[in-house]
C-alpha positions, 0 to 999 in steps of 0.5 A: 055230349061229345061221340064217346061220352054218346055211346057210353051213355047208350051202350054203357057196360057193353062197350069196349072200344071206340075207334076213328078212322080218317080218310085224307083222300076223301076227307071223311071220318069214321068211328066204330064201336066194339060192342059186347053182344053175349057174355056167357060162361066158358071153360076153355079145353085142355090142349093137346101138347104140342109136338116136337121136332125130334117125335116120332108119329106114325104116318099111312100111306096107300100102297100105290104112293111109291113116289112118297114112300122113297121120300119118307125113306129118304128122310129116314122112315122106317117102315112097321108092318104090325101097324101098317104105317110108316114111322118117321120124325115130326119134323119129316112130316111137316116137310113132306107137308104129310100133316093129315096123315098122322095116325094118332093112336095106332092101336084104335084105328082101324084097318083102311081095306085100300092100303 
């Protein structure tokens, strides 16, 4: 019986792939097999919607990161007292690389006594 036919015979339905790698430098051959382990019921979560470039998000800083509040300025932040943070566009946050500190519901979070 030849190496596939092998372990279909042995594995059966929990087989999914077989592969042979060859190595001229050392002459070898190397088969693998890709085995079903566990098959269980899944559903999979909603995701969120992904952002666009032109949505705005609100951003926190501290009150000491002077040097990031002139550059959220320069890329047209605009700054909302009530919240406490500044609002600027996706595409702002990604350049600044401020993506972990988006606020995303506002209104929920609760007050940082640091800022």
């Amino acid at each position: 019986m030849a190496g596939t036919k092998r372990l279909l015979a042995r594995y059966g339905e929990r087989l999914v792939c077989v592969r042979y790698r060859y190595d001229r430098a050392t002459g070898r051959r190397v088969k693998t097999a890709e085995l079903i382990v566990q098959d269980v019921a899944w559903a999979g979560r909603s995701r969120k919607p992904r952002r666009n470039d032109h949505d705005l998000v609100g951003v926190r800083l501290s009150w000491n990161e002077s040097e990031l509040r002139a550059a959220i300025k320069r890329a047209g932040g605009i700054w909302r007292p009530r919240q406490r943070l500044w609002e600027l566009s996706w595409a702002a946050v990604r350049t600044l690389d401020l993506n972990g500190r988006v606020v995303e519901e506002p209104s929920k979070t609760k007050r940082d006594p640091n800022i």
